[in-house]
Structure formats: structure tokens, C-alpha cells
N, C-alpha and C positions, 0 to 999 in steps of 0.2 A: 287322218288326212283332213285337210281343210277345204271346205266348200263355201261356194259360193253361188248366190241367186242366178238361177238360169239352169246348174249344172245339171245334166243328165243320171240319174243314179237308177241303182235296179236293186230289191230287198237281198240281203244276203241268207236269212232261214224261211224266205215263201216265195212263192211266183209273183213276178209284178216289180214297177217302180213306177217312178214320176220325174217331175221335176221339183227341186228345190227352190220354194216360192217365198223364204223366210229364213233369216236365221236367228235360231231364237238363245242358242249358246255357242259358247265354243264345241260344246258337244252335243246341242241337240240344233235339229233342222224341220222345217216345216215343209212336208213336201206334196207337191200336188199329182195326186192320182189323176188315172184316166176316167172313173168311175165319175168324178165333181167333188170325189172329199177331199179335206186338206190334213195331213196326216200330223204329228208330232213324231219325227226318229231319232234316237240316238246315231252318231255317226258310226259306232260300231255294229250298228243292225242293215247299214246300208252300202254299196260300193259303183264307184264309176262305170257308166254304162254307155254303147254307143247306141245311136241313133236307132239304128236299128232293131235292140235288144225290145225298145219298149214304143207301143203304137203313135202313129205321129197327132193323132188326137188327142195328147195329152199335153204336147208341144204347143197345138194350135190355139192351145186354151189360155187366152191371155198374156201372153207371154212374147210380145212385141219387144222392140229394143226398148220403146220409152219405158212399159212396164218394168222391165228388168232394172231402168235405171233409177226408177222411182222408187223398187225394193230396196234398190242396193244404197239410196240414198234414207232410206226408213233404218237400214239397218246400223246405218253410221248414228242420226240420231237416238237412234236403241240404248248404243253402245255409249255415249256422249250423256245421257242421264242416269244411267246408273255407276252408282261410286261405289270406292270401299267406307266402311265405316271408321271409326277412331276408336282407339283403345285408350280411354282415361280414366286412370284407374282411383285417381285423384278425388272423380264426382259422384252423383249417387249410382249405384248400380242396380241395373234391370233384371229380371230372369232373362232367360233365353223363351223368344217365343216371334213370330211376326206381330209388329205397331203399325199405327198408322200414324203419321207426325204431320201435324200444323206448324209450321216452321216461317217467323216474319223477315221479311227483306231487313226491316229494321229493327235491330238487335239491342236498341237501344230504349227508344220510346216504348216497340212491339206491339203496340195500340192501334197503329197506323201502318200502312203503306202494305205491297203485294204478299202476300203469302204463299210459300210451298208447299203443294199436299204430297209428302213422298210416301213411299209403302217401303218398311225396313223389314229386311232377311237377318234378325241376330240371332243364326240358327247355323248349324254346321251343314245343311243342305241344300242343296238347289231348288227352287221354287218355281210352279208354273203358277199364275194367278190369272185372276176373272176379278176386276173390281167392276161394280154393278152401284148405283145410286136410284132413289127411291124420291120417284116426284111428286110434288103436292096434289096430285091427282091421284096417286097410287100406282102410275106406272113406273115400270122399270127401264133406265138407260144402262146399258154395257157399255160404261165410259171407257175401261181401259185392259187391259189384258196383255201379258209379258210371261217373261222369265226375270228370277233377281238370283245373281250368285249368292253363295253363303258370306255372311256378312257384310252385306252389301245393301242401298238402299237406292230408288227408283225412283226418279221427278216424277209425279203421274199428272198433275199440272200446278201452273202459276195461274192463282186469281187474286183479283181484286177483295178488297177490303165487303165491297157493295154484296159480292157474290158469294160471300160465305154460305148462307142458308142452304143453299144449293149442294154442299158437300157434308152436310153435317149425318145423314140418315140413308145407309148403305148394308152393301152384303160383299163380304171377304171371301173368295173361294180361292183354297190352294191345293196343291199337288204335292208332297215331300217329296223328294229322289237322292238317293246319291245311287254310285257306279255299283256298290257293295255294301250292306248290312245287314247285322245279323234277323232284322224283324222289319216287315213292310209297316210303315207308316198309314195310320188312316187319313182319308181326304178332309179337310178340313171346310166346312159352309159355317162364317157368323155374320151377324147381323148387328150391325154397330149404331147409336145413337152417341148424339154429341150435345150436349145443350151450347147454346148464342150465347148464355151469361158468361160461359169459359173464356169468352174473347174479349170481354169488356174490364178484366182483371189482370194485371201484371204478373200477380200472383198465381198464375194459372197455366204460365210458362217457366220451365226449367230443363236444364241441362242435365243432362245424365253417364254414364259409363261408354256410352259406344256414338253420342250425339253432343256436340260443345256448342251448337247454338241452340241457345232457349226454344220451345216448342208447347207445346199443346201434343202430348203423346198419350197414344191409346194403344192397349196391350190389346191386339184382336186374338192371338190363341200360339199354340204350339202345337210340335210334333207331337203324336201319340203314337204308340207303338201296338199295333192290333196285337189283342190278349191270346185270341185265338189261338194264332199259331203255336205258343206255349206249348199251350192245351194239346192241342192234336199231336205235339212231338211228344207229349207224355204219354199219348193214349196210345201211338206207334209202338215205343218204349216198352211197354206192357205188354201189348198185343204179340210183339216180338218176342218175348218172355213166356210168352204161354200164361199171363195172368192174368184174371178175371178183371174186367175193367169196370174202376168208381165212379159213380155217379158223380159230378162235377158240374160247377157254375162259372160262368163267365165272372171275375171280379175287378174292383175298379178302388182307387184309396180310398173314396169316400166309404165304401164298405168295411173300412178297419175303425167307423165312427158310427155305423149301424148298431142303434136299439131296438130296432120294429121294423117291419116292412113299410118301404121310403120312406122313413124316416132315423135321424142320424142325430148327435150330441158330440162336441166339440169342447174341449177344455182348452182356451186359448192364456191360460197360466203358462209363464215360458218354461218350470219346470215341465211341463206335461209336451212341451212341442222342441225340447234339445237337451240333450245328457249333461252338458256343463254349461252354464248359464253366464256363471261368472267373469267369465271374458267377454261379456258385453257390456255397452251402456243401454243408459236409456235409450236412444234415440234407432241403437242398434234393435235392440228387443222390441222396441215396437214396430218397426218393420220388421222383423220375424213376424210379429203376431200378423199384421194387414196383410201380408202375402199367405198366408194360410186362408184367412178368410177370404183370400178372394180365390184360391184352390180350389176350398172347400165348396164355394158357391157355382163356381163354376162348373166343378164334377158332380156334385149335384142336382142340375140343371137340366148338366148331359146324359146323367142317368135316372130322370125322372124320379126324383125322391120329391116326397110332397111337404116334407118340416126335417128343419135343421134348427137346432136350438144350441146355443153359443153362451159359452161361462163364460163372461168375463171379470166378474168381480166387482166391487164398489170402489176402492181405492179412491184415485182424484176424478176419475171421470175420462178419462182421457182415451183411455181401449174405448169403452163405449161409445163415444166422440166418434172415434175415426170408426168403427165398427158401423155408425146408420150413415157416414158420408157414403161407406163404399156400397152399403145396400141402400141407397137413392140413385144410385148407378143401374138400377136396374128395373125394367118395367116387367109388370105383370107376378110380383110378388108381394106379400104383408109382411110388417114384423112389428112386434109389442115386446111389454115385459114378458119375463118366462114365469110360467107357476109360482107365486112368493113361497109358499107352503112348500116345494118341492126346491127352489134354486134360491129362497132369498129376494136380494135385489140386486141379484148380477149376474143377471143371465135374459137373453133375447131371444124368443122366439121368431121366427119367419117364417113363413105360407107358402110354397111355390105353384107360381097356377102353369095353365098348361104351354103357354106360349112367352115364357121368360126370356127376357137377352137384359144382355149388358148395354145401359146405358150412361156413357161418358161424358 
């Protein structure tokens, strides 16, 4: 069933309803209790209620004809900034994961005139987000907050050229959902840096797989799928069996790179990261390699590993090239040669301290 701001609804599996103060999908609703909270429902947890079902104090709260007209005109703008995205399959391609894209009015110069900050879903699920920006004083503004369908991306605003600095150092919070899957998603919180040099470079805008105007895009993270539940259905499994149950550890990929406790070694030779090789180029193989190493730094980051050391080899220089661009992306880590005596001259050491992100 379809709602809309104002409507009366009463929960369908607990005592209680509200009114619907937001709509934030086609399937999900924002509704306001009696209590003063404002809820997030899907529309199959909720159903049409009359007046009388539920207290008239929850009516009286806010909820005038102008308020309702002001939602329901919030809701059309909602619905008016967020797109589907494009499938070209022609340009370069991204993982699947939520970005955050710097996008110029002019697509030609790109140097000059308004820019779009959108927040991209190129993810197969529905997304609740919290964007939060971080002020030269150290507080925090909650600039903006939604829903984005799957693959679909969000205006979160248009500014000026002047006011870039202001968007560059923030925190990403989302939600994953779909109706049905086989493992719940964990919440995602990161924290993204941008450096000002990226704007003043032509070179520093491109087009990609699912976005045809040039941008300034930042990969803020993906769905994870909690390990846990794995676990527990194995330990069920057993239990049900009448069999002694094994000791067992939570594991994450970066652990299929573990030599030491946190700490991990990585062979970013392409035979070592794909079974047939030969059907690539260069240009192909090395984004194989860049997208590992930014996997690898990222999971272990998320799992507190304190050294990751990276073979890359001597050859022309060029893995190591793009190997210290992608680790100057990130504050609050080291990295030098690795051991000559143990790795030669192709191999990196990095340090992870304790308060790491990616910075872009």
C-alpha cells in the first residue's frame, strides 16, 4: 500500500502507531509516535488506522495542514534528486561499493563554475545514510540524511567553486537493507578526507562505469556481510548433531595474508592475485593490482592489524608508483622500503597507527 504524509497508521507485530511524518521509500516511512520519537518502518510492518485506534496526542504534534504540506512538498524534492545511475560499460569500471562524487556544472573547462556533491548507491541495496561534515573548529554539522535506492545516486547539495573547503572532511553513515538476504549487512561509519589540490587538476576528474560526467569520486566503503552469523549457524549445525563444538575465530580476507599476529604480507605479482593472467593487458593488471591494495588496506585498518608489507617487485617502477599514491590517501599510517635482506628492493613496508582513514 502506498502512504502518504499525514496518514494514520497503527504497527502490525506491537501495540502502538503514529502518524507518517516522512517518506523516505517507496517502502519505507518515517513515522511519528506518541512517545516524541520519529520511527523508520517498512510499509509491511505498518497498516491504516482510524482516529481512534491511536491517542489524539500524537495527531496534535506538529502536524497542521501547513506542516503536512511542507512534508509532502520535501518529499517530491526527495524524490526529484535522487536518479538512477548509467550503465557504460564502454568506461572505466568501479567495484560496487557507496562514493562520494564531486561532479562540475562544466564538463568542459571543470576548473570553474558550481559543483555537485552527490552520495552514489552502486550497491544492489537500499541505503539509509547520516552525512555529517567536520568544521574547522572540530565540530560536527549533520548536513544531510536520506534513503538512496540501489543504484541510484542523491544531489546532497550544489556549491560554489568558493566553498569547496567546507565539503572536503566528513563521516559517511549507512544502513544496508533489502526485503530479503541470506546474511545481515554490517553498519557502515567512515571518515573521509579530500585534499583542495584534487580540484585544481583536470586530471583529477573522470568518468567511469555507472557516472558519464567527469567527477572527483571517492570510494567511501561497501556492504559487509557479518561473519558471525556463519558461525553461529555452524555451531547450531553441530549442536544439533550431538557434536562436540570447535573452538573458532571470527575471520576477515585480510587473514588469508596473516604472518604474525596483526600483521600480514601481500604478493601483489598478478600471478599470486588471478589463476590466468594472460587475458589481460597491462593497464588491465594493474588495476587488478591497485584494487587489492586498496582492499587490503582497508581490511586491515578495519581489523586492526599494525604492518602490512606489500611485494611488489623492481621491474619499471610503476606498481610502486601507484602503490605510495594510494597509501598518501591515508592519514595516520608509515611506510618505507621492506627488509633488503629479507624482500630485496620490492617490497613496502607500512605502519598502521591507531586512528587510520582514508584520505582522498
Amino acid at each position: 500500500m502506498k502512504y502518504k504524509v499525514g496518514d494514520k497508521v497503527k504497527f502490525l507485530n506491537e501495540v502502538g502507531g503514529g502518524v507518517v511524518k516522512k517518506i523516505l521509500s517507496p517502502t519505507m516511512v518515517e513515522v511519528a509516535m506518541e512517545d516524541g520519537f520519529d520511527i523508520p518502518m517498512h510499509t509491511n510492518e505498518i497498516l491504516p488506522a482510524q482516529t481512534d485506534d491511536i491517542k489524539a496526542s500524537v495527531f496534535n504534534r506538529d502536524f497542521n495542514a501547513d506542516t503536512v504540506q511542507a512534508e509532502e512538498n520535501r518529499e517530491e524534492e526527495t524524490y526529484d534528486r535522487v536518479s538512477k545511475l548509467q550503465q557504460l560499460s564502454s568506461l572505466q569500471n568501479k567495484q560496487k561499493g557507496v562514493y562520494l562524487a564531486y561532479i562540475p556544472h562544466d564538463q568542459v573547462w571543470l576548473l570553474k563554475d558550481d559543483i555537485d556533491i552527490c552520495l552514489i548507491n552502486y550497491t544492489s541495496y537500499e541505503i539509509l545514510y547520516s552525512f555529517v561534515l567536520v568544521q574547522e573548529d572540530g565540530t560536527y554539522t549533520n548536513t544531510d540524511y536520506g534513503n538512496i535506492a540501489p543504484y541510484s545516486k542523491a544531489l546532497l547539495q550544489t556549491i560554489s567553486r568558493d566553498d569547496i573547503e567546507q565539503w572536503l572532511h566528513g563521516y559517511v553513515q549507512v544502513l544496508f537493507m533489502k526485503e530479503s538476504d541470506t546474511a545481515i549487512c554490517l553498519p557502515m561509519h567512515q571518515e573521509f578526507k579530500v585534499k583542495m589540490l584534487r580540484f585544481m587538476k583536470k586530471e583529477s576528474f573522470s568518468a567511469c562505469n555507472f557516472l558519464e560526467e567527469k567527477s572527483v569520486l571517492i570510494h567511501i566503503g561497501g556492504p559487509m556481510k557479518d561473519s558471525r552469523q556463519d558461525i553461529l549457524k555452524k555451531d547450531d549445525t553441530l549442536l544439533n548433531a550431538g557434536m562436540q563444538q570447535p573452538a573458532h575465530k571470527e575471520t576477515s580476507p585480510i587473514d588469508g595474508y596473516k604472518i604474525a599476529y596483526q600483521e600480514a604480507e601481500v604478493d601483489l605479482h598478478i600471478e599470486s592475485l588471478v589463476n590466468d593472467h594472460s587475458r589481460y593487458d597491462a593497464s588491465q593488471i594493474l588495476d587488478i593490482q591497485k584494487k587489492k591494495i586498496i582492499e587490503v588496506m582497508e581490511d586491515a585498518i578495519a581489523n586492526h592489524y599494525k604492518k602490512v608489507v606489500f611485494i611488489h617487485g623492481v621491474g619499471n617502477g610503476t606498481l610502486k608508483q601507484e602503490l605510495i599514491k594510494i597509501l598518501q590517501q591515508y592519514t595516520g599510517i608509515h611506510y618505507f622500503n621492506a627488509s633488503m635482506q629479507k624482500y630485496g628492493c620490492g617490497a613496502t613496508e607500512v605502519l598502521i597507527g591507531n586512528k587510520s582513514c582514508r584520505e582522498a
